[in-house]
N, C-alpha and C positions, 0 to 999 in steps of 0.2 A: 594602416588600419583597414580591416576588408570594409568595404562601401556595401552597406544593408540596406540601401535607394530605390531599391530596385522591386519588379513588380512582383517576381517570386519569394523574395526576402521580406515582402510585406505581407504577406500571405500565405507564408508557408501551409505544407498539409503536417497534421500533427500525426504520429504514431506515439501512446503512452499504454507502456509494457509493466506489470503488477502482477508481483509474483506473491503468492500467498505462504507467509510463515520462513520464508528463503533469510537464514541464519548468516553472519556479518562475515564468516569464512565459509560458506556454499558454495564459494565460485573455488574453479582452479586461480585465476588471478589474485585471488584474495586469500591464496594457503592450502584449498583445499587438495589434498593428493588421493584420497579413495576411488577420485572418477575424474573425468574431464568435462570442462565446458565450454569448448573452445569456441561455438560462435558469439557467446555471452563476453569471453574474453577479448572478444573481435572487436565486438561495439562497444566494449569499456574502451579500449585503445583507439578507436576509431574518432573517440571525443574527449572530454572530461571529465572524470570520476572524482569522485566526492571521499575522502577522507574523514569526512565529520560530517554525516550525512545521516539524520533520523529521522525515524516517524511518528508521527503525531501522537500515537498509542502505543502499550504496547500489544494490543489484538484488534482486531478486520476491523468492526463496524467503525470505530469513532475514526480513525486512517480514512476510513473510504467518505466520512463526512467530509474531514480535514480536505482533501485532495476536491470532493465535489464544488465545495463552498468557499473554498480558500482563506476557511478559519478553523481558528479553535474548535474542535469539536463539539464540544461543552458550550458553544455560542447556542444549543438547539437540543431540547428535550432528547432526540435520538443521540447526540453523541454522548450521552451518559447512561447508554447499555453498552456496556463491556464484555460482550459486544451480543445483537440484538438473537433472543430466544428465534426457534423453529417457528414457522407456520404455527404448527400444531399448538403449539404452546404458547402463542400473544396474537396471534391474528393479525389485524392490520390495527390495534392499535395505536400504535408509533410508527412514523417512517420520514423518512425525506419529504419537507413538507411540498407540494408541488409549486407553490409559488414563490418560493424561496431560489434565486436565482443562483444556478449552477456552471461550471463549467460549459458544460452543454448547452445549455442555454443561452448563455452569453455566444457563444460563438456560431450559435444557430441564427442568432439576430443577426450576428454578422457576415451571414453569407456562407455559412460550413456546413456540409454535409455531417452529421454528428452516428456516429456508432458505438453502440456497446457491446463488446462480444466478451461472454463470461459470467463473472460472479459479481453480483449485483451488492446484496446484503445491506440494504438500505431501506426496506420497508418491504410488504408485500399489498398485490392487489385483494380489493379492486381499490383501494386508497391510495395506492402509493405504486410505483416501479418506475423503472428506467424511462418510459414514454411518456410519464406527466414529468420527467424534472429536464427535460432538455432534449433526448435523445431520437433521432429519426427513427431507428432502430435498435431490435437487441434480441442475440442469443444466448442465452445464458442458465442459469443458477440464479433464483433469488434468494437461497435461505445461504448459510455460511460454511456448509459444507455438501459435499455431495461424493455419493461411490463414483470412484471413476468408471465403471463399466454398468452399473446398473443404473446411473444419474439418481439416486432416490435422497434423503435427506437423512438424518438422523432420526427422524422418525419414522423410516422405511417409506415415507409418499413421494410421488414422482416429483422431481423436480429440473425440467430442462423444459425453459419457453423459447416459442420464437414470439417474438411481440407478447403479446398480451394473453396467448393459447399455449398451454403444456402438450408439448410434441413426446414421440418417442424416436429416438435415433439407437442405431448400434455401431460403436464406436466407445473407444478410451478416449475419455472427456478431454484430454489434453490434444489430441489430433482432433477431436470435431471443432475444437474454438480455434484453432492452425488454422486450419481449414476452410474456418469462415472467412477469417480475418484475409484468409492468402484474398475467397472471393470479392471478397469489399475494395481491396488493393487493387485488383486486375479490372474491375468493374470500369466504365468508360465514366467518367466525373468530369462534369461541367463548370462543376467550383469546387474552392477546397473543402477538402475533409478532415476529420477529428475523428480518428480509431482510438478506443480506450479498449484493450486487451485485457482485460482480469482474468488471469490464470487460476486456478483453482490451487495446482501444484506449488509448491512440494506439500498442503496442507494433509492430515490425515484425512481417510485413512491411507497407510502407506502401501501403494497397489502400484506394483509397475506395470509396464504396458504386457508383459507377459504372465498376467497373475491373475487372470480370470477366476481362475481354480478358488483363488484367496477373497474375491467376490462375493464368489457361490456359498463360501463360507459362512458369511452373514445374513445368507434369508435368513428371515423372520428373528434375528437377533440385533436390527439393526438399533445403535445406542450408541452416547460418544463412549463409553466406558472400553466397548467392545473395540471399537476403532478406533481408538487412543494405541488398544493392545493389537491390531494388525498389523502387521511389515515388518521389517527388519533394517539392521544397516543397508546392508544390499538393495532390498527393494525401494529401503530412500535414494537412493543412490541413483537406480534406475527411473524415479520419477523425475527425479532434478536433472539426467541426462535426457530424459524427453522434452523436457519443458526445453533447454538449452536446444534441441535439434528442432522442434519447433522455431521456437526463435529465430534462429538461422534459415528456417524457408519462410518466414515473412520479411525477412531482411531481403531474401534475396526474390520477393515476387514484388519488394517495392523498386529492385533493378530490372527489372524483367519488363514492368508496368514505367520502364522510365521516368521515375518518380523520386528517386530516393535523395537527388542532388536538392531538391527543394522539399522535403519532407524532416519532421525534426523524429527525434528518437529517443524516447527517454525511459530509461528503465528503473525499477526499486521494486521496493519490498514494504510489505501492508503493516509489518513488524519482525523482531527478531524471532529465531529460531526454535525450534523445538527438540526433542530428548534426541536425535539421530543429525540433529546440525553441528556444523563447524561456527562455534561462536567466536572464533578467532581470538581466545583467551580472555575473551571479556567474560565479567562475571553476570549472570542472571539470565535469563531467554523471557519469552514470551510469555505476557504476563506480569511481569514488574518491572523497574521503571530503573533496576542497575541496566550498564551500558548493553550487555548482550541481548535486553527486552527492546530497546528502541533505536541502536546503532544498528542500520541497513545501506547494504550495496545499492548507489546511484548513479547513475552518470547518462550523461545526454550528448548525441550525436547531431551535428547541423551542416553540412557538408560548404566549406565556403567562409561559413561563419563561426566556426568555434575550431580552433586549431586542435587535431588530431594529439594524441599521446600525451595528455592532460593529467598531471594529480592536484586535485585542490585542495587545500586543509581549511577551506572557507565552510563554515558551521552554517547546516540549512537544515531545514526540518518539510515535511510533507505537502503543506501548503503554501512553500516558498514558488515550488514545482507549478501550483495553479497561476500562480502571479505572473510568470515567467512567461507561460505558454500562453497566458491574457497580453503580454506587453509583445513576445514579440508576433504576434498576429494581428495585432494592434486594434485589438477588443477590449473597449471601456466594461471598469465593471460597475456593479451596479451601487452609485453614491450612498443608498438608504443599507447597505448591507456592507462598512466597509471591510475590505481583505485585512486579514491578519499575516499573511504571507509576504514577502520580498519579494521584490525581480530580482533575479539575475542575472540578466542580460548583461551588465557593466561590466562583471565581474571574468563571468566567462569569454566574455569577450575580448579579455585583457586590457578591460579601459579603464577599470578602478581594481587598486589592491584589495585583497583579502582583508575585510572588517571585521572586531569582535561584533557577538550578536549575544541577545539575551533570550533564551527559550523557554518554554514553559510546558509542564505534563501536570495531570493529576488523571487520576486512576482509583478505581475500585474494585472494578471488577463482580464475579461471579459465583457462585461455587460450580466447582466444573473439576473433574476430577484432572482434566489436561492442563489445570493452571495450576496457579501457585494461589494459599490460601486466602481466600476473602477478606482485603484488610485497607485502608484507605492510605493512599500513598500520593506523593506530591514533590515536584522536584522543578529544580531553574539550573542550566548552563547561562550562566554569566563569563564573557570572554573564558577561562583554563577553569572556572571555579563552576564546582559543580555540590548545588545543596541537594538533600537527599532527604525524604520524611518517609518512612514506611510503619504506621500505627504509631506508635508511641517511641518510638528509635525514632534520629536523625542524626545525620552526617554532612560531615563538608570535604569533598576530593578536591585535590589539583589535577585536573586529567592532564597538562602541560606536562606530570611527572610522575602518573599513577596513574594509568585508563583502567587498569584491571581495580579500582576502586579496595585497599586495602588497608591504606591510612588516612583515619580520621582527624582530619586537622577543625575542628571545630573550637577544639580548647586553645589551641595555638593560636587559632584567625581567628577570635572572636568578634570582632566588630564586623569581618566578611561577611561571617556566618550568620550574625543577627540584622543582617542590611540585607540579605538574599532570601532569608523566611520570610520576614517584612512583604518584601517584594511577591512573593511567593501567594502569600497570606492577602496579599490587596489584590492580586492578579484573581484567587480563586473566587472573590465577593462578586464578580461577575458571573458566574458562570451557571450553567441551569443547575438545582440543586438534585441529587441522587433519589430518583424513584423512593418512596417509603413502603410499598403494598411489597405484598410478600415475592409478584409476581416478578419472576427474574431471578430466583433465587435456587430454582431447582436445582438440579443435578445434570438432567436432562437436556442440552441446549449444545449450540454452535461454541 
């Protein structure tokens, strides 16, 4: 058993890598053959990849509570905007409440230097941003999407901060957050650090780094409608190859900066994919709550401590990831808030076998012409069994022998089927109830 006693193993520096909308086969490792990702493919091999590995949601905002807070989304008025309106359209409203203790925060108590480089999407100032809920600093995106070369929002307004000031940079959005992140890595630190990397990419609109032209295209048309309809296979193609050659020069500035034997590494996705993804034959994307909307590529690198060339079939979800990275830096979380999340550390570390787990989604969503239609949905993985409520349908899979969800064993297992709604149905009495005002409902949004 490797000995974690030690002073850098008690304090590792965290790098946490979040890829926006990256579908369950995006990677080459994972099926995809239209393009390569091979340093993505590097740092799956490098550690332990997740086989049964989802997110909290299936779209940005409630994932990025899930992962902040190391709960249920639904624990907190924001995580029930699926997922939250433009600037333009809620103001500061709603957001990550500031005193609601986060990732960040926690680990800022304990001694970490905390950054955020990316896409924020958890509330907007002057209420709300990344430097009231934890973080030292941050360059980013607040709202939930942005042109990669113009940085503007869906509503055509600027959206790229450094701290708490909207800058202007010229740069494909995917090389300016590289970029930072490489600076932060290379920067001389006193104590450890905590990089949270939210990549924008592969989200629309779909603009590769050589698509300026496709940019220019959208003045004054800027709308999700419009950039739902931008790009192509190709130029998906060439955004997910950028984000992957990013990737691979902050891997390799944490070797450069002598860091990366004691820095953890852990990668995912904020949900499943979109119309130009490899959903790796699962059915549904982004958006609803079949496997292809909330099955996401994970897997986490520890040099030392997590043996290399790892497959686990061990069942996590988005804020197991927060627990993880709380236990092994060995930052208490906060009693009055507890985690909904697991550690992992036992598991990956090959000290406890692979456990059934019992998970939990519920979903509404928006009307938005990039999702799928506004309709309340609710679902539990219990060990292989997976219950399924979409409106007034509901289903019960074996994913142990159906992952592509085809047959409905509900009439067959009926006692499963009525112990896992149950369960379902007592889990949801917790949770904040869905906004009632109209506001949220537009067309117009992230």
């Amino acid at each position: 058993m490797v000995d974690t006693s030690s002073a850098t193993t008690q304090h590792p520096n965290i790098v946490f890598i979040l890829a926006d909308d990256l579908g369950w086969g995006d990677l080459s490792i994972d099926g995809q053959q239209n393009y390569h990702t091979p340093h993505l493919d590097n740092l799956a091999k490098e550690g332990i990849r997740f086989s049964n590995a989802y997110s909290a949601s299936p779209v940005c905002t409630p994932t990025r509570v899930s992962f902040f807070t190391g709960r249920y989304p639904g624990r907190i008025p924001l995580g029930v905007r699926e997922p939250l309106l433009s600037f333009k359209q809620i103001g500061d409203k709603v957001g990550l409440p500031p005193e609601h203790p986060t990732i960040a925060s926690l680990l800022k108590a304990n001694g970490y230097e905390t950054a955020l480089v990316g896409k924020w999407h958890c509330g907007y100032l002057p209420k709300y941003g990344p430097l009231k809920s934890g973080f030292d600093e941050f360059f980013g995106n607040l709202s939930g999407a942005i042109d990669y070369f113009r940085h503007v929002d869906t509503s055509g307004e600027p959206d790229l901060w450094e701290a708490e000031v909207s800058v202007k940079e010229i740069g494909y959005v995917t090389d300016l957050f590289t970029e930072r992140a490489i600076d932060f890595i290379k920067r001389p630190h006193n104590r450890p650090f905590y990089l949270s990397l939210h990549h924008t990419a592969p989200h629309w609109p779909w603009e590769g780094p050589n698509d300026i032209e496709l940019s220019n295209t959208l003045i004054g048309k800027d709308n999700v409608q419009n950039w739902v309809n931008t790009g192509t296979a190709e130029s998906y193609a060439a955004v997910v190859e950028r984000l992957d050659y990013g990737v691979g020069r902050v891997l390799q500035a944490l070797s450069d900066a002598s860091v990366a034997d004691n820095t953890i590494v852990i990668f995912a996705s904020d949900n499943g994919g979109e119309k130009f993804s490899n959903l790796g034959g699962f059915k549904g994307k982004k958006g609803n709550l079949y496997e292809g909307g909330i099955r996401v590529p994970t897997f986490i690198r520890w040099p030392g401590v997590i043996q290399p060339n790892q497959v686990s079939e061990q069942v996590i979800i988005t804020h197991d990831i927060t627990a993880t990275i709380l236990a092994a830096t060995n930052t208490n979380p906060d009693p009055n808030y507890p985690l909904d999340g697991q550690n992992l550390l036992p598991t990956i570390k090959g000290e406890a076998p692979v456990t059934p787990r019992t998970l939990f989604w519920r979903h509404k969503g928006v009307d938005n012409p990039a999702l799928p239609p506004k309709v309340l949905q609710g679902a539990v993985r219990s060990g292989d069994w997976k219950y399924l409520k979409s409106g007034e349908n509901e289903y019960l899979f074996n994913l142990a022998t159906d992952e592509t969800e085809e047959v409905d064993l509900k009439t067959q297992q009926k006692e499963t089927f009525e112990q896992l709604r149950a369960r379902y149905e007592k889990w949801a009495l917790n949770l904040e109830p869905y906004p009632t005002c109209s506001v949220g409902d537009t067309r117009r949004q992230e």
